[in-house]
C-alpha positions as CSV (number, residue, x, y, z in Angstrom):
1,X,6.2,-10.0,7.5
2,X,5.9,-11.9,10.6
3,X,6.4,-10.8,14.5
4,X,9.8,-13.0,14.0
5,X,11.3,-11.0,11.2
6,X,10.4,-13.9,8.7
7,X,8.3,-13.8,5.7
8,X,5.4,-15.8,4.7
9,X,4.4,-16.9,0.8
10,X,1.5,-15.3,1.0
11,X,2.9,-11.7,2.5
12,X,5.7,-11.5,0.0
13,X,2.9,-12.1,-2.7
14,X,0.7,-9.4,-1.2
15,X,3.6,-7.4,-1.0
16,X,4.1,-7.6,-5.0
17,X,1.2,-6.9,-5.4
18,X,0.6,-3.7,-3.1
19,X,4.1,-2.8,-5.2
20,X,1.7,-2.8,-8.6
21,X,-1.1,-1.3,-7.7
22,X,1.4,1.3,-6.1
23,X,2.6,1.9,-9.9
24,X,5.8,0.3,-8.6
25,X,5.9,-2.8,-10.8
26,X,5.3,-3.7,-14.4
27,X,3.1,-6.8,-14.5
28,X,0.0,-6.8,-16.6
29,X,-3.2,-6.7,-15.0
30,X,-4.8,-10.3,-15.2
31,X,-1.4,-11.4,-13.4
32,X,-1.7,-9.1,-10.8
33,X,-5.1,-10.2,-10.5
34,X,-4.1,-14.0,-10.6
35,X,-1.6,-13.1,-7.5
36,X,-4.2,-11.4,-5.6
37,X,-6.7,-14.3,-6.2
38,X,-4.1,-17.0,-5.5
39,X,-2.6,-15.0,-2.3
40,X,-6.3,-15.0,-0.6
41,X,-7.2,-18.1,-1.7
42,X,-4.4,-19.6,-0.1
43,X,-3.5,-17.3,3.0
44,X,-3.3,-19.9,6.4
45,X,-2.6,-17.3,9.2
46,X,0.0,-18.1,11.2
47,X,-1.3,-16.1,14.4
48,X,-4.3,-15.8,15.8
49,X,-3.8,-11.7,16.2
50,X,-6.9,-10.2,14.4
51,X,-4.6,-6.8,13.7
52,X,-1.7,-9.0,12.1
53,X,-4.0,-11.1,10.1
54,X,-5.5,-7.5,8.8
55,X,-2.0,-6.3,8.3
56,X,-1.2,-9.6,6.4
57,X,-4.4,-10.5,4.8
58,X,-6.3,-6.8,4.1
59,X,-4.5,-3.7,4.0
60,X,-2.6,-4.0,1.3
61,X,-6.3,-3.6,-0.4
62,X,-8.4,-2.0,1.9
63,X,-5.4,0.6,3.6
64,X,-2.4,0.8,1.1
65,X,-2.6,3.6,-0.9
66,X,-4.1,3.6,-3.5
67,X,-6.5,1.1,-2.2
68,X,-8.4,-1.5,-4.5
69,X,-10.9,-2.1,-1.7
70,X,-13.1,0.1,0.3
71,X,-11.3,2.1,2.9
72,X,-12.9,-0.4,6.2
73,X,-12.4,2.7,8.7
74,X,-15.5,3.8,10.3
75,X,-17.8,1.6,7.7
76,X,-19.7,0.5,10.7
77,X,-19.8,-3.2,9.4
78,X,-21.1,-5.9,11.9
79,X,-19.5,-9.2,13.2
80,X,-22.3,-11.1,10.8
81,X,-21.0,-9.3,7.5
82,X,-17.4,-9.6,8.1
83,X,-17.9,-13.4,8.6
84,X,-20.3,-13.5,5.1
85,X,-17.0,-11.5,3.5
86,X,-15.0,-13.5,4.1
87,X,-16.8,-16.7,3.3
88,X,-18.0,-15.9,0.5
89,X,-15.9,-12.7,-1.3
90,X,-17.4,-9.2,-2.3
91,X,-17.7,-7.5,-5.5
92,X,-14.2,-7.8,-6.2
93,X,-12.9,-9.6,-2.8
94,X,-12.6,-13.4,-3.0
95,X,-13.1,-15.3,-0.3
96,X,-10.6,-15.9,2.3
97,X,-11.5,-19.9,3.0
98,X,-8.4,-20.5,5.0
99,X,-9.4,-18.2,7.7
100,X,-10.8,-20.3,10.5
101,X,-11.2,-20.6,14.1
102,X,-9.5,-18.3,16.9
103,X,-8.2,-16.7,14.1
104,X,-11.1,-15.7,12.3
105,X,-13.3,-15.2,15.4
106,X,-10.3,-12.0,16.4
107,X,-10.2,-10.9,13.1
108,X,-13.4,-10.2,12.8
109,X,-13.6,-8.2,16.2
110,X,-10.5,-6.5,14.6
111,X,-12.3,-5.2,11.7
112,X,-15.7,-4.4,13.6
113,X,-13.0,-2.1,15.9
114,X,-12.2,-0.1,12.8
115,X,-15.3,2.9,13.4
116,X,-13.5,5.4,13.7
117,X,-9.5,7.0,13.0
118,X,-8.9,6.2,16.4
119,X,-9.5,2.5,16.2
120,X,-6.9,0.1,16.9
């Protein structure tokens, strides 16, 4: 969802998709994992916020119960492994190539922010 109260592509696919791995839908797995690959694959922010990008873009694997990705609070990750994430995926994390610039550069310091429960 967007500041504006509109809806991107991309958020209403990770939004479906959040709603299976909530137990809250009925598609078969290798769908849900064609959404997921096809909604990072394809995600072009359309802010340069770091926390809506994460909101957009991550939580609905790494903060939405129950989370397919690591939990990113208080992992301690630096600037340098953020940026190699999301170039080039994780174990089950593709890569979020479309990403870039101002954008990127505040997401990143978003995600290094998360240390603790207390982190914006």
């Amino acid at each position: 969802m967007e500041l504006d109260g509109t809806e991107t592509r991309e958020g209403k696919l990770m939004e479906a998709l959040s709603r299976v791995l909530r137990g809250q839908g009925r598609l078969p797995w290798l769908v849900v994992l064609s959404l997921a690959f096809l909604a990072c694959t394809t995600y072009r922010p359309t802010t340069t916020d770091g926390r809506t990008i994460y909101r957009e873009a991550c939580a609905s694997c790494h903060a939405v119960p129950p989370a397919t990705g690591p939990n990113l609070v208080g992992m301690r990750l630096t600037p340098e492994k953020v940026a190699q994430t999301l170039d080039r995926g994780g174990k089950k994390m593709p890569a979020f190539p479309g990403i870039q610039g101002e954008a990127r550069r505040n997401l990143i310091q978003y995600v290094v922010t998360l240390q603790s429960p207390n982190g914006n």
